[in-house]
Every structure is written in C-alpha cells, then in structure tokens.
C-alpha positions as CSV (number, residue, x, y, z in Angstrom):
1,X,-43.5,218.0,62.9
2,X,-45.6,216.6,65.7
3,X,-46.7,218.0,69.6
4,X,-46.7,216.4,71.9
5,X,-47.8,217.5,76.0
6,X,-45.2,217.4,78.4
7,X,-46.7,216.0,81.9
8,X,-45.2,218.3,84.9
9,X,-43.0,215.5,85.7
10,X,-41.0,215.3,82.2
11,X,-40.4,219.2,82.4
12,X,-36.7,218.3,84.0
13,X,-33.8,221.0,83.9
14,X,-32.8,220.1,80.4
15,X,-35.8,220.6,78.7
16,X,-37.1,223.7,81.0
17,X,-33.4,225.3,79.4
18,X,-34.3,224.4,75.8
19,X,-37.8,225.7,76.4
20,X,-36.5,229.1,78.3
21,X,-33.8,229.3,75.4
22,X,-36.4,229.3,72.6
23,X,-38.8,232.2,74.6
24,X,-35.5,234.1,74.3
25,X,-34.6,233.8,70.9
26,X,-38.3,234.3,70.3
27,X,-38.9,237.4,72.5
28,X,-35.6,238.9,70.7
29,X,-36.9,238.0,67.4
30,X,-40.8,240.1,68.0
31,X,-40.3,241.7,70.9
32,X,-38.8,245.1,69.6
33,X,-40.2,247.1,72.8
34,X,-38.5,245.0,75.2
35,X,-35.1,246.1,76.2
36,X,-32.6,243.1,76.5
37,X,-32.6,244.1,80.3
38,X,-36.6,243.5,80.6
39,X,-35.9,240.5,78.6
40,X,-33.5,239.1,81.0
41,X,-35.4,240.7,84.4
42,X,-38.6,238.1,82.5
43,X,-36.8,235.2,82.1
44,X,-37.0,233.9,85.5
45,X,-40.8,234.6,85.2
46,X,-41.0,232.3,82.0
47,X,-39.2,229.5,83.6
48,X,-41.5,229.5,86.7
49,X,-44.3,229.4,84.0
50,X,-43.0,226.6,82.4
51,X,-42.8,224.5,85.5
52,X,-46.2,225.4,86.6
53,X,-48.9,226.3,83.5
54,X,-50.9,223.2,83.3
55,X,-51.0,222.1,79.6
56,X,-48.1,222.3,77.9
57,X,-47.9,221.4,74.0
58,X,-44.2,221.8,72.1
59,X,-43.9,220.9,68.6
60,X,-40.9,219.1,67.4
61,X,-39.4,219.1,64.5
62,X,-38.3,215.1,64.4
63,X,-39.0,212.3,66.8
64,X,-39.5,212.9,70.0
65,X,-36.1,211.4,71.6
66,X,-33.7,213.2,69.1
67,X,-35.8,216.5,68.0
68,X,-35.4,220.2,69.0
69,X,-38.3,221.7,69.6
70,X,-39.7,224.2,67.1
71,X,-42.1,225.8,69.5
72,X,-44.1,225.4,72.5
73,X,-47.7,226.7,74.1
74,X,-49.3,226.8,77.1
75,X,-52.7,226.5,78.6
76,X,-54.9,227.2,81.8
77,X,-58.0,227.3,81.9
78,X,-58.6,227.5,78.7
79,X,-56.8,230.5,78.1
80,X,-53.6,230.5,75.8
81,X,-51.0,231.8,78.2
82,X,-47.9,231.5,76.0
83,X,-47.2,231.0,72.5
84,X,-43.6,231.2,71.5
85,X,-42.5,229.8,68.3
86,X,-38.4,229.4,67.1
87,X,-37.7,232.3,64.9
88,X,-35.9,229.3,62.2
89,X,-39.4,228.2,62.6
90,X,-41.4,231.1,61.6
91,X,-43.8,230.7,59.0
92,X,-44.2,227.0,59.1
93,X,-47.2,226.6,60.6
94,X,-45.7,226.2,63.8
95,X,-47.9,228.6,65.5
96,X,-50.7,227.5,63.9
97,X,-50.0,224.0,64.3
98,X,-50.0,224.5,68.8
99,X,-53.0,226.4,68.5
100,X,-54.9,224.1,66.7
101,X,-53.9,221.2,69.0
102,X,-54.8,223.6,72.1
103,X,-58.1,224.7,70.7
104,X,-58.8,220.4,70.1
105,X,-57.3,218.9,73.5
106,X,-58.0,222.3,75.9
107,X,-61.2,224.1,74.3
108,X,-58.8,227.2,74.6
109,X,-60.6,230.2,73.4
110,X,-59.0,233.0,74.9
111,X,-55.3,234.7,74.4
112,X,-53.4,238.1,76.5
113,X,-51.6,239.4,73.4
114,X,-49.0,242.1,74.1
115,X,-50.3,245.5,71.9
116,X,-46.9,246.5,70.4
117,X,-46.2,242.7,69.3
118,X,-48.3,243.7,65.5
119,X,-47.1,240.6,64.0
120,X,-48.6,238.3,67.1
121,X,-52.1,240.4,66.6
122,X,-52.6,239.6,62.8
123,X,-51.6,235.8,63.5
124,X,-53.9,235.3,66.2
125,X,-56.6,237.8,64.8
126,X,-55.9,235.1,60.9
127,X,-56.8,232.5,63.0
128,X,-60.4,234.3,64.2
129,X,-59.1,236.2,67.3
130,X,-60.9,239.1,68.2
131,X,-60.0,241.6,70.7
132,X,-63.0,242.1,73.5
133,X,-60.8,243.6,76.4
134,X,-57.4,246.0,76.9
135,X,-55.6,246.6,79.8
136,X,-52.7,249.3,80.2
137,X,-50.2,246.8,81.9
138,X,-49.1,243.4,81.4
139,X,-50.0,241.2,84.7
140,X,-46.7,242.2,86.5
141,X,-48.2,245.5,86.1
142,X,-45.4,246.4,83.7
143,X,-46.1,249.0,81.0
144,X,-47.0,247.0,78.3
145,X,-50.5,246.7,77.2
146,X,-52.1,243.9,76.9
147,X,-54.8,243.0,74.1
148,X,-57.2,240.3,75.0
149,X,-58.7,238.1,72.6
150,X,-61.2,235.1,72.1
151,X,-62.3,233.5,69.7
152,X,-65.1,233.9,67.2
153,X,-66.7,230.9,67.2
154,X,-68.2,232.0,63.8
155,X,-65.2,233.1,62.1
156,X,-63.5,231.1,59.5
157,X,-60.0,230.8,60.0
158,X,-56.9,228.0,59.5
159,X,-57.7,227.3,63.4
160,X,-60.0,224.7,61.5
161,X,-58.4,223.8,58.6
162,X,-55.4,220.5,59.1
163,X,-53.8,222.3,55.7
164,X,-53.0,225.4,56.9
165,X,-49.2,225.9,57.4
166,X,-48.8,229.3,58.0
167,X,-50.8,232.5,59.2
C-alpha cells in the first residue's frame, strides 16, 4: 500500500467518481443510521468536499497508475475532515495508515466523528482520540450528533507506531 496527496488539479472526474464511489460503499458499510435517501441527499456534499478540502491523502493498494484506491482522508486546518476507508479494506491498517500520514505531513490533531458511528469512535479513540466537544447536529445542521475529538498528545497509541496495521 502507499498514499499519496492528490494536488486540486489531479482530482479530475474520474478519480472524484472512484473517490465518491468508495464514501458510498463506506457510508453503507458503518453508517447504519443513515437512510439510503440521506445517503444519496449527502453525496453531492462529499463530492463538493472532495474538489475543495485542501489535503487530500488516498491509499492505494498497488502503483499509483494501475491501483484502486483503498481509502482516502482529508485535511484543513489541521482538522481531519473525512476518513473513509473501502469496506474490502477494513482492518488493514488502512485507516490507520491515512491518519498517520495526516498527523506527519498536516500536524492534524483534531477529528468531527459522527456519535452513532461506535466502530469510527473506538478506532479513532485506539489511536489516542479523545472526545473534548459534542454538538446535537452534524454541520448541515442535520440530526446527527457529532463527537469531537483531538488528540492526546500523551497517549500511546498505533498513531506512532509504522507496525500497526489495524485499530
């Protein structure tokens, strides 16, 4: 596996549609509160997101000119604001992997994590997460709430550790 960034100018249609594609199967996958309509009503959102969030790191599976990506993350102001790993790639450090990679090229120490996603809390809380902040409503003002998180610099956690493959 390796990341790599993707400058604003290589996010063309194709790979904005293989990014958007992934988020889906990903949302599906964890997402048990969202209804496929919400799911589908967010997808234009993501897209936009994609075009426009500032860092963003996706981690292939193979070289870069042949490979699917595995998942992707991205980054403003030093705040992860999406994290969405390919459910086939679930629990192969993936996740981990993006983080990592954010937390050494961004400084990111801050993440929105949506309350009723449990498995997305215990990853991010593994790699020494902690919550500091809630709000009722996701920032669409949607009734989701939203757990927020940063990081303890004085936890140990895989964030550090090259060897960790999976939370």
């Amino acid at each position: 596996m390796q990341t790599i960034s993707l400058d604003l100018a290589k996010r063309d249609a194709d790979t904005l549609d293989a990014l958007t594609g992934l988020w889906e199967r990903s949302v599906c996958a964890t997402h048990d509160f969202l209804s496929a309509a919400e799911i589908e009503s967010i997808r234009p959102e993501v897209r936009a997101g994609l075009q426009q969030i500032p860092v963003l790191l996706v981690c292939l599976n193979g070289e870069e000119d042949v490979s699917e990506p595995a998942g992707f993350l991205g980054v403003a102001e030093r705040k992860v604001e999406m994290l969405f790993v390919d459910p086939a790639a679930r629990g192969r450090g993936v996740g981990s992997l993006l983080m990592r990679e954010a937390a050494e090229r961004t400084g990111a120490d801050e993440v929105d994590v949506n309350e009723q996603n449990p498995q997305a809390v215990g990853f991010y809380e593994h790699l020494g997460y902690r919550v500091f902040a809630r709000s009722e409503t996701d920032d669409q003002g949607r009734p989701f709430p939203i757990l927020h998180l940063r990081r303890d610099k004085n936890a140990q956690s895989s964030l550090c550790s090259s060897s960790s493959t999976k939370p």
